[in-house]
Each structure stands twice: as C-alpha cells, then as structure tokens.
N, C-alpha and C positions, 0 to 999 in steps of 0.2 A: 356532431363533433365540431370544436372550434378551429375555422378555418388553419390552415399552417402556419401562414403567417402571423398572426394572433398570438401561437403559441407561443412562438420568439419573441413576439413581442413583450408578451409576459415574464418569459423563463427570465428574458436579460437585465428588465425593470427589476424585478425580484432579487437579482444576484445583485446588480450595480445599486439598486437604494434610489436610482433616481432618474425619472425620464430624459434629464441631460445628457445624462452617461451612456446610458443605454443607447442612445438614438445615434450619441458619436460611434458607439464600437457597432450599430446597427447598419451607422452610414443613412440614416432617415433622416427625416426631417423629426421633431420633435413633436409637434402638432401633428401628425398621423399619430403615432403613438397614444399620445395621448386622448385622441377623437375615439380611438381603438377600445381604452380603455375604460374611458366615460361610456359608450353606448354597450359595454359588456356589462360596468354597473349599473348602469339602468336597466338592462334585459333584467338582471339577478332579483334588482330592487334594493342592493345593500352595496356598502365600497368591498371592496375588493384591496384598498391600500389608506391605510390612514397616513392623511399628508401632514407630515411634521414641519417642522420651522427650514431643517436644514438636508429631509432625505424622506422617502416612502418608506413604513412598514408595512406588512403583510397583516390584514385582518384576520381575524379566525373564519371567516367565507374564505377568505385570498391565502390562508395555508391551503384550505381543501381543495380550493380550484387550480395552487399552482403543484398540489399533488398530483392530478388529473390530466396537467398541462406535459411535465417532466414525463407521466409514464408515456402517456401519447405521443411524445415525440420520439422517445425510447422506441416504440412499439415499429413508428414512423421511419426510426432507421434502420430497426430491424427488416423489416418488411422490403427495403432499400437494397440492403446488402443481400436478403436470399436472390430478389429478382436477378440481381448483378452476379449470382451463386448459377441462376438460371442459364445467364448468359453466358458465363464463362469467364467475367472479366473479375472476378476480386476485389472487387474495392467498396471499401465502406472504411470506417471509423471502431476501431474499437478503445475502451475506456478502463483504467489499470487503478486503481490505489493500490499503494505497498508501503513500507519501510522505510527511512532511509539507511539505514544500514543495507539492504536489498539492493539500496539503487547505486550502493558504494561496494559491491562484492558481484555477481555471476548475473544479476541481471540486465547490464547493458550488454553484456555477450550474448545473451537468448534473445534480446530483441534485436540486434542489429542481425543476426543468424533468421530471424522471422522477417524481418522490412527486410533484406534481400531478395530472400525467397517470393515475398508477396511485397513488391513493390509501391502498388496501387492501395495498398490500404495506410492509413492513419493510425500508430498507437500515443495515446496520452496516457501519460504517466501522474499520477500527484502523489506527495507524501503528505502521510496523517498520521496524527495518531494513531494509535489502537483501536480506542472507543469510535473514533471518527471512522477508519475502515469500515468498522462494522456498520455505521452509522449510513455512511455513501453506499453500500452494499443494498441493506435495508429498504433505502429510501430509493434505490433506481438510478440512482445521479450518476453509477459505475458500474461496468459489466462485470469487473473482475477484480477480486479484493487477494492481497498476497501475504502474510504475514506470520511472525510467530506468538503464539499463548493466544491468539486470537478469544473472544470471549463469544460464550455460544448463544444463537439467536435461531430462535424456531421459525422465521420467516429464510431463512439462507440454508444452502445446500454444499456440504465440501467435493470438487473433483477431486482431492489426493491429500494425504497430510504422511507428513517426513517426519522421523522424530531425527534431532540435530546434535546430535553429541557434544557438549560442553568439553573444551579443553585451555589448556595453560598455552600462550601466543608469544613464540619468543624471535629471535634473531635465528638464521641457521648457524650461525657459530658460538650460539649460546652453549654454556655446559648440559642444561636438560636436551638440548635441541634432540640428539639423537634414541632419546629414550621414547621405548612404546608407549607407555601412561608414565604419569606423576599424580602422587596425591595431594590435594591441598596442603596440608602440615609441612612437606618437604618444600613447595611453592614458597612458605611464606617465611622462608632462609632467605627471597631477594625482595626488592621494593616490587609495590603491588601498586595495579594499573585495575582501577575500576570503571566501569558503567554508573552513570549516576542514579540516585533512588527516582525510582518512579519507571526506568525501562524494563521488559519484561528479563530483559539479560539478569539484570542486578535482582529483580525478584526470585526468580531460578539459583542464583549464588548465594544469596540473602540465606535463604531457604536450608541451601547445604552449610551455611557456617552456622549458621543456628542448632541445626541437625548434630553436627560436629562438633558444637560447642567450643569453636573458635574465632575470637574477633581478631578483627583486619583493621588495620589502620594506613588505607591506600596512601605511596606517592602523589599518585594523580587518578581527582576522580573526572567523569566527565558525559555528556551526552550525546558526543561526538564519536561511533565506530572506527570510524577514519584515524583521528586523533591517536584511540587505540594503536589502531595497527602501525601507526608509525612512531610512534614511540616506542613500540616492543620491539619494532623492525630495529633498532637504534642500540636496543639492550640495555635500555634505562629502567627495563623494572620489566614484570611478566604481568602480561596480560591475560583476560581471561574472555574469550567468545566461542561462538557455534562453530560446528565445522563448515556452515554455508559463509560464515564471514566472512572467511580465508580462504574461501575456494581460487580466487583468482592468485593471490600472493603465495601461496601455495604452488600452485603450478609455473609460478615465474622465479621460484627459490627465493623470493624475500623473505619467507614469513615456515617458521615451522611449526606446525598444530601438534599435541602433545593431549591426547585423554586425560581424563581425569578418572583418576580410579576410586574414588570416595562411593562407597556404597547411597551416601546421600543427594549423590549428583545426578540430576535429571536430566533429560533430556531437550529440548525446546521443541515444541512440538508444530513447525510450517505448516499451515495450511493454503491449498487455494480453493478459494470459494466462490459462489456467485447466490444472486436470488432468486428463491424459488418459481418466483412468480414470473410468467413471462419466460421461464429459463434460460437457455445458453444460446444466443443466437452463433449459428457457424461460423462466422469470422471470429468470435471471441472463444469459441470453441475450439479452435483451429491453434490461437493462442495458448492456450491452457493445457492442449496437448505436448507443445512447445516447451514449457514450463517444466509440466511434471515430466517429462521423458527425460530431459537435464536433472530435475532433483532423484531418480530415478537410478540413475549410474552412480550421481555421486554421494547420495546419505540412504535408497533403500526406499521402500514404500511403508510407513507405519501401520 
C-alpha cells in the first residue's frame, strides 16, 4: 500500500491541477511533492500526470492509480472512525452530496440536530447535480448521496426512498391557500412560478401537462428553489414543488402546500443512498439514520 502520505499527496495534485497548489493547501514544500511523485513514476515505469504548459492532467495509469489512492484513503478513514467507535469518542468525518433545493428546506435542521448530538464529528456537505451525485457516490469521493429522481446505478445501494408529493405553493392568505388538493387547470386561473427545464421538478410537471394536455406559459421560470418559495410567499403567482421543499416554511406559516389532485401527477421520488462497495461506515450510518427518521414523519417510507 502507498504510504499515507503519498496518498494526499496525490489525491490533492489531482484535484488542484498543480503541484503549486496543492503543496499551498498541503502546507509542504513543493519539492517533496514533487520528489514523491517522480519516484512513484519511476517505481510504475510510466507518468502518472501529463505536464501541460499551465496545469497537470491525469494519465490513463494516474486515473487508475488515483482510483486506488481515493478508495484507500476512504477505507483509511473508515477504519479511523470504527477505532474512535471502539473508543467511545465519535469522531471522524463524514461526506454528504445533495441538492440544492435540500440544502434550502429541512436539511440544515437534521444536521445541526446531528453536530449537536455528535459533536466531535465533521459533516461536509456539496451540491451537485444529479448525474454528479451519482457520479461522487459511484466513485467514493462521498459517503452519502441525497436526492430526488436520482438515476439508477448498480454499483449503489438505497437506505430509504420517500415518494414526495407534488403540490401548488402559495401565500397562507392566498385564496387556494386553505383548500385540501387543487388541480392543475384550476392553478392556472393565476400567474404560474416554474422550475426551469432541465431540474428533475420541472421534468415531473413537464410530464403531468403533457399527460394533461395543458401548456403553461410561467410568469417566472427559474433554477433557484429558494427564488420559488419566495415569490409564492409574496403571492405573485403559484408555485409548484415537493412537499419536502416546504417542509420548513410550512411549519413557520409562510408558505402553504396544496396537493395536486391531477391523476397525472407523480410523485418525486427521495432517495438516500450510498456505495455498495466498502458500504456504510457507522458514522455515516448514524447520519442516514438521521435523515430518514425525519423523511419518515414527515412524507412516509416509499
């Protein structure tokens, strides 16, 4: 196995593009690094990094070795956090991709609810794409992937998936406000507040006016969740998201969720997932318990 240090050394060259960078955010000197580097390509017999004019890429040996690099260090902190599991003391790092819509509705309250409880540990969060979730999932880069329509990969495993009910997002003193469902057709009596094309929201609603056989011609389209919710909040037109989007505005009376009763309207379907390989280590375990016991009360287990 390549010493530990080594691995860092690589992981950060590979991320930064260049042994300057890396050695600042390393705090090294540059020449270690690099000495590191040359005598691992010379062990191999082949570069490890083709040096361009203005940054390092990754060779096709230096994909598979900084595969190698990432899982073992994964493995590395896994192995970290049981010990500290041993000990009693909790603490380790775990690693999150989601949404942003996620990171704008219920889950900065499940983590600050979990870093109280467990002090001592680290969560990082990033937003990605879709395809990216899957992609950090996949590849190891992330313990735990959170998202909705997620797309399936037979290397990943799901702890839980919510199906999220689709509704109309208005003011609480809007006229629908107090109504159990609305159906689209009735919705689109006031100015319409879209998800722009390409998020899984707008694919899901796409789906039911097609189905419906109704076009829409939004006030404001957009790929901003947030944006949504505040503008509905305002009563400049009705918006349309999941029930997890609203969970928090919801419960603070800004925002009231309204079903959608169209036979064509689907669901969104959450999931959290992680990779099969290497599986759940306990701290991120411990996470995801976290997770779904919240989507649990408030949308139901799929």
């Amino acid at each position: 196995m390549l010493h530990s240090r080594m691995l860092r050394y690589l992981d950060e060259v590979a991320r930064a593009g260049s042994i300057r960078k890396a050695a600042e955010r390393l705090n090294v000197a540059s020449s270690a690094i690099n000495r590191q580097i040359l005598a691992l390509e010379q062990e191999l017999g082949t570069p490890i990094f083709e040096r361009l004019r203005k940054r390092l890429r990754l060779t096709a040996t230096g994909e598979l070795v900084i595969g190698h690099v990432r899982q073992t260090l994964r493995e590395h902190e896994k192995v970290r956090a049981r010990i500290e599991d041993l000990r009693g003391l909790r603490h380790g790092r775990i690693t999150v991709a989601t949404m942003s819509g996620l990171t704008g509705s219920i889950l900065p309250r499940i983590i600050a609810a979990f870093c109280t409880r467990h002090p001592r540990v680290q969560v990082v969060v990033t937003v990605l794409p879709v395809a990216d979730i899957v992609a950090a999932l996949s590849n190891g880069e992330v313990d735990l992937g959170l998202g909705f329509d997620l797309p399936y990969d037979p290397a990943l495993r799901t702890v839980a998936g919510f199906e999220c009910k689709l509704g109309a997002v208005v003011g609480p003193k809007h006229p629908l406000a107090a109504r159990g469902s609305v159906s689209l057709g009735v919705c689109l009596g006031y100015p319409i507040i879209l998800a722009q094309t390409g998020l899984t929201l707008r694919d899901a609603l796409d789906n039911a006016f097609a189905r419906s056989t109704i076009k829409v011609t939004p006030v404001l389209e957009t790929n901003a969740i947030e944006l949504i919710k505040r503008v509905s909040a305002l009563d400049l037109g009705i918006g349309f998201l999941n029930i997890v989007d609203v969970a928090e505005e919801r419960r603070r009376g800004e925002l009231a969720f309204i079903p959608l009763s169209d036979r064509h309207v689907r669901p969104q379907l959450l999931k959290i997932m992680y990779r099969e390989k290497g599986g759940l280590d306990p701290l991120a375990n411990l996470l995801a318990e976290e997770i779904k016991s919240t989507f649990d009360e408030l949308v139901g287990t799929a």
